[in-house]
SELOFI-141257 format. One line per field, with one value per residue: residue number from 1; residue in three letters; x, y, z of N, C-alpha, C in turn. Coordinates in nm, 4 decimals. Example, Ala and Ser with C-alpha at 12.3 -4.5 7.8 and 13.67 -1.06 7.14 Angstrom:
resi: 1_2
resn: ALA_SER
n_x: 1.3190_1.2850
n_y: -0.5690_-0.2250
n_z: 0.7800_0.7080
ca_x: 1.2300_1.3670
ca_y: -0.4500_-0.1060
ca_z: 0.7800_0.7140
c_x: 1.3200_1.2900
c_y: -0.3300_0.0030
c_z: 0.7800_0.7870
This chain:
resi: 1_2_3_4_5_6_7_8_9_10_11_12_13_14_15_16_17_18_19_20_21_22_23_24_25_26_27_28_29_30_31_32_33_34_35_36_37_38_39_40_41_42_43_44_45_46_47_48_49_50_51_52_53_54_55_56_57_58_59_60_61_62_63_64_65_66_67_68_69_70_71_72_73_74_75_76_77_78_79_80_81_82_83_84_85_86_87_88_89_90_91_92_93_94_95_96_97_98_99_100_101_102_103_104_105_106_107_108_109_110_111_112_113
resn: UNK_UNK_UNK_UNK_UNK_UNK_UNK_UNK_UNK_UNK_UNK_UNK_UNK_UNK_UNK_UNK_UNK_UNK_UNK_UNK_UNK_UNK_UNK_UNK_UNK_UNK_UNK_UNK_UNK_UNK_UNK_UNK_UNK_UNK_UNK_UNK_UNK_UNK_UNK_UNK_UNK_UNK_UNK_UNK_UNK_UNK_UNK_UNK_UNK_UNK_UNK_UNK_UNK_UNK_UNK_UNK_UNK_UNK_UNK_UNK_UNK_UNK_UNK_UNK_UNK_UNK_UNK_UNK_UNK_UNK_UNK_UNK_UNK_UNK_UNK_UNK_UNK_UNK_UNK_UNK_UNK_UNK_UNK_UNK_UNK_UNK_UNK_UNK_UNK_UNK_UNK_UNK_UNK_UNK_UNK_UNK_UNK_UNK_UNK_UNK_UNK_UNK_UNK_UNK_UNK_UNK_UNK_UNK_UNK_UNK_UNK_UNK_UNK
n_x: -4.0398_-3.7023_-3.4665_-3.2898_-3.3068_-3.5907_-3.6102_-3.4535_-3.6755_-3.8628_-3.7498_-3.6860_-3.6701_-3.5665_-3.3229_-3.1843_-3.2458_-3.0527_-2.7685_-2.8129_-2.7360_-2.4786_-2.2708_-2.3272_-2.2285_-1.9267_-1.9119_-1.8951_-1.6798_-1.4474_-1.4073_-1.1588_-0.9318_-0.8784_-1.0054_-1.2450_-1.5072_-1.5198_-1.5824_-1.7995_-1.9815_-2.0030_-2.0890_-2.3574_-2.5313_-2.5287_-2.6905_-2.8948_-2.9670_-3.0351_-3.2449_-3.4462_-3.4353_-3.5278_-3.7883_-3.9485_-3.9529_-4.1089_-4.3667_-4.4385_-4.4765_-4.6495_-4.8501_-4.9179_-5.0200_-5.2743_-5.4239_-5.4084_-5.2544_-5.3587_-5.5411_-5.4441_-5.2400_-5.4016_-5.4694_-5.2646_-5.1431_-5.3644_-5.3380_-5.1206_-5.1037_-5.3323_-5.1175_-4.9135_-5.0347_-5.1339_-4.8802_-4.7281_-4.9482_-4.9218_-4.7047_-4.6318_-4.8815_-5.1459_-5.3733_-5.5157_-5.7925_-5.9964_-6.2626_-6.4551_-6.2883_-6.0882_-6.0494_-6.0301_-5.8111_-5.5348_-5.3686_-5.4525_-5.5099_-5.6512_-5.5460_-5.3933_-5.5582
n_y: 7.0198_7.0090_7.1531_7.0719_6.7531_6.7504_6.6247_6.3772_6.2509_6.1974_5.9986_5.7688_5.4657_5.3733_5.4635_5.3780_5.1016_5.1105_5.1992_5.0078_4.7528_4.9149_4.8610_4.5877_4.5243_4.6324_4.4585_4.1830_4.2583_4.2785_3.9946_3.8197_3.5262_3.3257_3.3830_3.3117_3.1836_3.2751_3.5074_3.5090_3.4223_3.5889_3.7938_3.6698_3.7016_3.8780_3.9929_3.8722_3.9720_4.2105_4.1507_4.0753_4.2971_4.5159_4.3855_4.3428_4.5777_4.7079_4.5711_4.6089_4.9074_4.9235_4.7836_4.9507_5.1863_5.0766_5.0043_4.7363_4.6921_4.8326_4.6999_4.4854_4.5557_4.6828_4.3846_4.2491_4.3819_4.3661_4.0239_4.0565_4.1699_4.0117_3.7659_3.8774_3.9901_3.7386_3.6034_3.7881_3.7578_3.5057_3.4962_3.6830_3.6668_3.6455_3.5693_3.2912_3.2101_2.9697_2.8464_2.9418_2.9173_2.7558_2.4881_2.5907_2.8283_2.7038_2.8637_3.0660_3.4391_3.6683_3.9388_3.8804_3.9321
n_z: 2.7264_2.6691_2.4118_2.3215_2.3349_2.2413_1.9393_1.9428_2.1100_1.9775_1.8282_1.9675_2.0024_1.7508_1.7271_1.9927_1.9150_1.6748_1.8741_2.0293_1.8315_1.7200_1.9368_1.9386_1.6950_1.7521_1.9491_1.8532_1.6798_1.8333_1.9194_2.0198_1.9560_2.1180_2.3130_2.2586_2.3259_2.6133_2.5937_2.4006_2.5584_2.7969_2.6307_2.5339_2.8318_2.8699_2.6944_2.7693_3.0499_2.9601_2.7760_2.9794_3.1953_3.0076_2.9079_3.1179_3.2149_3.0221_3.0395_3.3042_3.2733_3.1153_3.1811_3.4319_3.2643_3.1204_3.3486_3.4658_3.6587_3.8969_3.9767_4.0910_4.2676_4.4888_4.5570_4.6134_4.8248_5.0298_5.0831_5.1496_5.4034_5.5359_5.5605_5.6690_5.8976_6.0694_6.1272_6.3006_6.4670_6.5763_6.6583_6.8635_6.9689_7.2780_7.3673_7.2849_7.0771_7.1219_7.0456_6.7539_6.6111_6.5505_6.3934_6.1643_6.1976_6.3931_6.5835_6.6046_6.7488_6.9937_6.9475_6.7132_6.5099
ca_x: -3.9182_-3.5914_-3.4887_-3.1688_-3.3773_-3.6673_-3.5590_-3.4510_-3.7395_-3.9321_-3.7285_-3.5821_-3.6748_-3.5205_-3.1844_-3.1965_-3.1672_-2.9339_-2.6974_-2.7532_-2.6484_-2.3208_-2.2325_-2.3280_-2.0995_-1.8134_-1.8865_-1.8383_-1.5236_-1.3175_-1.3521_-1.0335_-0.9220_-0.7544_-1.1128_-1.3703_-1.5617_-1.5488_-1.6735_-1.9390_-2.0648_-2.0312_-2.1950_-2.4987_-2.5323_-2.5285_-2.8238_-3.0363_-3.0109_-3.1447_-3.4101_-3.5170_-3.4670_-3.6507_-3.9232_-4.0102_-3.9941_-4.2065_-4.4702_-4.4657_-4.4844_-4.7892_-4.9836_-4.9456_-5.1127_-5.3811_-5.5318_-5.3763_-5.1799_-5.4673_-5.6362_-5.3188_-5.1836_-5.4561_-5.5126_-5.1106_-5.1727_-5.5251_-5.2516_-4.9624_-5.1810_-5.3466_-5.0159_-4.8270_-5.1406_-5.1304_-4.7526_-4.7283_-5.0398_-4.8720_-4.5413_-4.6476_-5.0141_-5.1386_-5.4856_-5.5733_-5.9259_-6.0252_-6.3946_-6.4672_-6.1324_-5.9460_-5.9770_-5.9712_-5.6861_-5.5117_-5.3037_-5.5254_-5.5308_-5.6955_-5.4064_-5.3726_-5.7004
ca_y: 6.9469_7.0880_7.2151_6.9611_6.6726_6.7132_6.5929_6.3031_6.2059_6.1177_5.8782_5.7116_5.3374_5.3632_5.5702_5.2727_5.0263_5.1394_5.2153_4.8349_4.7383_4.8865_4.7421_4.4441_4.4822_4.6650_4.3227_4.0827_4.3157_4.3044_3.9037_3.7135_3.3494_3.2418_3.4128_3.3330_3.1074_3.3583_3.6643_3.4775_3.3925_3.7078_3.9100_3.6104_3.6849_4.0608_3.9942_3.7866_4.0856_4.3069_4.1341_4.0653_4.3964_4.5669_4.2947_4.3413_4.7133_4.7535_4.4998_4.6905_5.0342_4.9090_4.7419_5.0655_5.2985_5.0310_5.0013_4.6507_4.7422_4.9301_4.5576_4.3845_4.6288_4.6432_4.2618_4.2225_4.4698_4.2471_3.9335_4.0698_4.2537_3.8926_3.6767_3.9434_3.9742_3.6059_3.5867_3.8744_3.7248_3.3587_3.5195_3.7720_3.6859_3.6109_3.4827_3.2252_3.1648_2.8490_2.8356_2.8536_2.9465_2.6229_2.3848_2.6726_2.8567_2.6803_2.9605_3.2443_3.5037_3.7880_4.0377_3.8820_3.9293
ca_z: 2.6944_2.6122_2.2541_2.2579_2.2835_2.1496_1.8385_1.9478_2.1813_1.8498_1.7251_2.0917_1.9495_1.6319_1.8389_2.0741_1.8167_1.6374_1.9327_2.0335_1.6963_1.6872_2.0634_1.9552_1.5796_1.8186_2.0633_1.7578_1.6091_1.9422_1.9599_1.9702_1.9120_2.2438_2.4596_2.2168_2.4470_2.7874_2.5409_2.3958_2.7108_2.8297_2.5868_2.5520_2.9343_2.8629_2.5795_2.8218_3.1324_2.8777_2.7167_3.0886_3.2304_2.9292_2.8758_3.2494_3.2497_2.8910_3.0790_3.4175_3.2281_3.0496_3.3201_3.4910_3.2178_3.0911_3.4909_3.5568_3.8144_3.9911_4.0297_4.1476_4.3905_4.6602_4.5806_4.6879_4.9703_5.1298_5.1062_5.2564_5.5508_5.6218_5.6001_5.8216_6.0443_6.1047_6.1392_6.4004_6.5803_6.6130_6.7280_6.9461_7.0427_7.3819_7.4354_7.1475_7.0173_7.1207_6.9129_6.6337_6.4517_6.5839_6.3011_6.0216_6.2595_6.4889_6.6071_6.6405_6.8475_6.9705_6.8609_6.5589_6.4280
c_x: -3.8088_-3.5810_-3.4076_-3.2201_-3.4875_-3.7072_-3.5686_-3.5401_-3.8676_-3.9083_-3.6518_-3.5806_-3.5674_-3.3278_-3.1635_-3.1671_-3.0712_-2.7611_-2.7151_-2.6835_-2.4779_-2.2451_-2.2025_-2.2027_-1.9782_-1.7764_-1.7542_-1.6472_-1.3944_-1.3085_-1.1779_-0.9874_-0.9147_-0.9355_-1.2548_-1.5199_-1.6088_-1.6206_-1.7923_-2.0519_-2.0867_-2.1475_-2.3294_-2.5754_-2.5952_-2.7029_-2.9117_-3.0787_-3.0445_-3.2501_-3.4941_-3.5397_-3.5999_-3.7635_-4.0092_-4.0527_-4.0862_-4.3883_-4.5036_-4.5448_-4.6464_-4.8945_-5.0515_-5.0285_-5.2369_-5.4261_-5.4765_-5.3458_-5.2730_-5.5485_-5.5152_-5.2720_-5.2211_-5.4582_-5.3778_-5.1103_-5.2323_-5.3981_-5.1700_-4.9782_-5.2302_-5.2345_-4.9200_-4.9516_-5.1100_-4.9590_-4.7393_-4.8242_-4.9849_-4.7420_-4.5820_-4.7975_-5.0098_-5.2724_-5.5317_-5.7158_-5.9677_-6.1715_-6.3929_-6.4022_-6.0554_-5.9454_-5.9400_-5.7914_-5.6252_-5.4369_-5.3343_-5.5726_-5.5883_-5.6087_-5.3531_-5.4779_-5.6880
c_y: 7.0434_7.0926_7.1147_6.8456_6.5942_6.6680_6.4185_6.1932_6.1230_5.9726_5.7671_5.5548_5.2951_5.4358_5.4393_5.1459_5.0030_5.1696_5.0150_4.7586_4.7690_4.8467_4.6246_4.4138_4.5035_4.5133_4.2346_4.1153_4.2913_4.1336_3.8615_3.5709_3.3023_3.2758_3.3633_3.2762_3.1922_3.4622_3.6181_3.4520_3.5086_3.8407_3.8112_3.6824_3.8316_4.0563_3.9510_3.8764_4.1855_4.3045_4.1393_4.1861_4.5004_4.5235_4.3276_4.4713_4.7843_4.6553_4.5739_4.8074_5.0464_4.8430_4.8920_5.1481_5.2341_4.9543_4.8872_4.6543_4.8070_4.7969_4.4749_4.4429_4.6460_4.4704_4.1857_4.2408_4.3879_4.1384_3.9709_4.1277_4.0883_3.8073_3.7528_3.9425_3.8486_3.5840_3.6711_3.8141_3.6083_3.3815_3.6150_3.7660_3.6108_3.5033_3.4623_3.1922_3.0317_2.7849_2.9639_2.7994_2.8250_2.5474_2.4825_2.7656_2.8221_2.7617_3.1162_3.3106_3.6395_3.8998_4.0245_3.8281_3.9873
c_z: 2.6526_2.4418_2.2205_2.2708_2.2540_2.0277_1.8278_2.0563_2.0780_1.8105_1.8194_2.0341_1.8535_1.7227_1.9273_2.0026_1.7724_1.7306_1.9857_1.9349_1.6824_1.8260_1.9926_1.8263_1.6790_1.9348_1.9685_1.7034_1.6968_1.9227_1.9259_2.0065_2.0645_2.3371_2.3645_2.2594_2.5660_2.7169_2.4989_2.5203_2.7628_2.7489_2.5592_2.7105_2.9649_2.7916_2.6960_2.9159_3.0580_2.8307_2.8708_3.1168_3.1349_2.9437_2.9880_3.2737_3.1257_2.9836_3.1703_3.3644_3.1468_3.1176_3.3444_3.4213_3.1857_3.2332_3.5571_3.6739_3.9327_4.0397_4.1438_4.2651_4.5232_4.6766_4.6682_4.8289_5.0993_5.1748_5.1830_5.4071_5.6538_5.6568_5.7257_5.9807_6.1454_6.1966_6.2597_6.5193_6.6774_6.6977_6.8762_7.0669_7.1908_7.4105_7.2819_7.2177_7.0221_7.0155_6.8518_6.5432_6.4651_6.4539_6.1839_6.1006_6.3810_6.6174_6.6316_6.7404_6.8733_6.8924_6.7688_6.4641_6.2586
């Protein structure tokens, strides 16, 4: 790590905080009478794409190191290989499968096995 901020790589939570904090006082300090309606809205709007963005990227970030993600990822993969399989076969295929696959696939074809 570097020397300039290693320092502050300790305490990034607490640094992070505190820099939301005075946003959010500097939000409150700027309102004025005539907008106070469009700013509130605006900075609620602001709060909610942050809790999301964070919330989503503290959840992601922690799947990833405690293995979740290592279950989910091929299981995504298997799915998205059979639904495109299928999809490509139905569009593109030539000689359908008349037994056995008909009532489980009506649409199946050799080439989109």
């Amino acid at each position: 790590q570097h020397k300039l901020t290693q320092p502050f790589s300790r305490y990034w939570e607490a640094i992070s905080f505190f820099l939301y904090c005075v946003v959010f006082t500097l939000s409150v300090y700027t309102l004025r009478v005539d907008a106070v309606r469009y700013q509130v809205g605006q900075l609620s709007w602001t709060i909610v794409t942050l809790c999301i963005v964070v919330g989503q990227m503290k959840f992601v970030a922690h799947n990833i190191f405690e293995g979740l993600f290592w279950f989910f990822f091929p299981v995504w993969l298997v799915v998205h290989n059979d639904c495109w399989a299928y999809a490509w076969g139905a569009l593109l295929g030539r000689r359908f499968i008349t037994q056995p696959f008909f009532s489980l696939s009506p649409k199946k074809t050799w080439e989109g096995f």
